[in-house]
Residue, then its C-alpha position, 0 to 999 in steps of 0.5 A: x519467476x515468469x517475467x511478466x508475473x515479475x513485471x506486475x510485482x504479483x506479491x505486491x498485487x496480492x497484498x493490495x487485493x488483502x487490503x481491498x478484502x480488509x476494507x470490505x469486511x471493517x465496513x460491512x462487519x462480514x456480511x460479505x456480498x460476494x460478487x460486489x468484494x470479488x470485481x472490488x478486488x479484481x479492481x484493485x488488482x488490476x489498477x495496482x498492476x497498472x501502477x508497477x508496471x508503468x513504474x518500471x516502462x518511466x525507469x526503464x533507462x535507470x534500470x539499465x544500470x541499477x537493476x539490468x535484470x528487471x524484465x525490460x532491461x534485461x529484454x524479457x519483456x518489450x518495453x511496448x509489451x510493459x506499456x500496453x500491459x500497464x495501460x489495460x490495468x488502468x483501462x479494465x480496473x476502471x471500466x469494470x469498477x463501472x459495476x460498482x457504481x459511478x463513484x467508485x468508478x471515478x476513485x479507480x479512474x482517480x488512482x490511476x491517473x494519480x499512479x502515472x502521474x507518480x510513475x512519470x514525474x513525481x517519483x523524483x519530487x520526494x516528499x509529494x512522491x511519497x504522499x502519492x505512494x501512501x495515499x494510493x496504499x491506504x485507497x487498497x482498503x478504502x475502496x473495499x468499504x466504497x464497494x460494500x457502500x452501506x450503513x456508516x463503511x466510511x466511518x468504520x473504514x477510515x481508521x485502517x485507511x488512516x493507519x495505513x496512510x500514516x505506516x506506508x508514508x514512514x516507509x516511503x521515507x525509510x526507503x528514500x534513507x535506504x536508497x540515499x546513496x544512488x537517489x543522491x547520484x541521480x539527482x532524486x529528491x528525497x527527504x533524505x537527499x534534500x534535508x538529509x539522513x538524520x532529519x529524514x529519520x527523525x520525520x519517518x520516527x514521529x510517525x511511527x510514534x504516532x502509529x504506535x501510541x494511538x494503535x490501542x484505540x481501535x479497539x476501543x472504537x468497536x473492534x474485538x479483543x482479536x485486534x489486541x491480540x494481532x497488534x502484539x506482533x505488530x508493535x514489536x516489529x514497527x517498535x524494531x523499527x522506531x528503534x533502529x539507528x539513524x543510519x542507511x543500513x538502519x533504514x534498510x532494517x526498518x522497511x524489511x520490519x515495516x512490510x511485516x507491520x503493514x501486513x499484520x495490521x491488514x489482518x488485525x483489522x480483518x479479523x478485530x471486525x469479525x462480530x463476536x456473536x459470529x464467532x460464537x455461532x461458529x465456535x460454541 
């Protein structure tokens, strides 16, 4: 892969701008306006690329030992490149995030700063880190509604942004379980690390809990019969993960699981929005 598409992390990238797209079509039920979901995703895009990279330009000397082959260790990329990279995210997300609107400019600006704020400090301070890392996720579909910004999108947009605040914030913690044994060397603050492997295991299964009992209730919110269906994979694999033992090679099982469950949610959501009367229209 071409280093600099490494550096961004461009799967990664991706998979925010599908959140973004999520988010716009749940509030707006597909009356797409596309120039205003094109700049949102671009937005989104570009403020994520800012916070991977700025990730990897804070743990550059880390990296030296635990991943040399990363782009800036391995000297593919300068470490002054990466961070003028990083920097151009966070400055043309936000700036072009002006189109929108001034409230949905000050959100980009927000999640930048709170994505280098992550990347320099609370990355190492577990519990806050993780919070941060949910909350920026869970604002990829948050802000697809804050573009369209008509009718009642923020009550409509809430529900998948709550759901994947609450998904993305037990893998977090499933990551801190996975990496306990080289987050314990150098000192970094995880659940895991601070209270523990089995307690942090028993955090990261009462939210999965959550997730898994009150996931039917979307459905009975408005979204179509297409979420039901969609969320059938989807509780199998979140349901591998609750389920997996309360071990390191356990939380490394159930983060590969939980990638998969934070993408089918995404388009359970985008798809249960679809109104049905468009969906005869379009398949009589």
């Amino acid at each position: 892969m071409n280093p600099y598409l490494k550096l961004i992390r461009i799967h990664n990238v991706v998979g925010a701008s599908i959140g973004d797209f999520a988010g716009y079509v749940v509030a707006s039920h597909w009356h797409l306006l596309p120039e205003r979901l094109l700049l949102s995703m671009l937005v989104v895009a570009l403020v994520a690329m800012g916070g991977y990279v700025i990730n990897d330009v804070f743990d550059v000397e880390i990296d030296k030992i635990n991943k040399p082959d990363r782009p800036i260790p391995s000297g593919q990329v300068s470490l002054r490149n990466a961070t003028l990279l990083a920097y151009s995210g966070f400055a043309f997300g936000t700036a072009i995030s002006i189109v929108l609107g001034y409230l949905q400019a000050l959100v980009s600006a927000i999640t930048s700063l709170l994505l280098y704020w992550y990347a320099r400090s609370l990355k190492r301070a577990g519990l806050p880190g993780n919070l941060v890392v949910a909350l920026t996720t869970a604002l990829s579909l948050f802000y697809g509604g804050l573009a369209y910004y008509q009718g009642n999108w923020a009550a409509l947009v809430f529900i998948p942004t709550a759901y994947s605040f609450l998904l993305t914030l037990a893998r977090e913690i499933v990551k801190g379980i996975e990496d306990y044994v080289g987050d314990k060397a150098y000192g970094v603050r995880t659940l895991a690390t601070t209270l523990g492997v089995e307690r942090a295991w028993d955090v990261a299964k009462a939210l999965l809990l959550v997730v898994l009992i009150t996931s039917p209730l979307p459905y009975f919110l408005g979204f179509s019969v297409i979420y039901l269906i969609l969320m059938v994979p989807f509780w199998y694999l979140t349901l591998k993960s609750l389920l997996q033992p309360k071990t390191i090679e356990g939380g490394g099982k159930a983060r590969a699981y939980l990638k998969g469950s934070a993408f089918i949610g995404i388009v359970a959501f985008a798809l249960g929005a679809v109104p049905l009367d468009l969906l005869v229209n379009h398949f009589p």
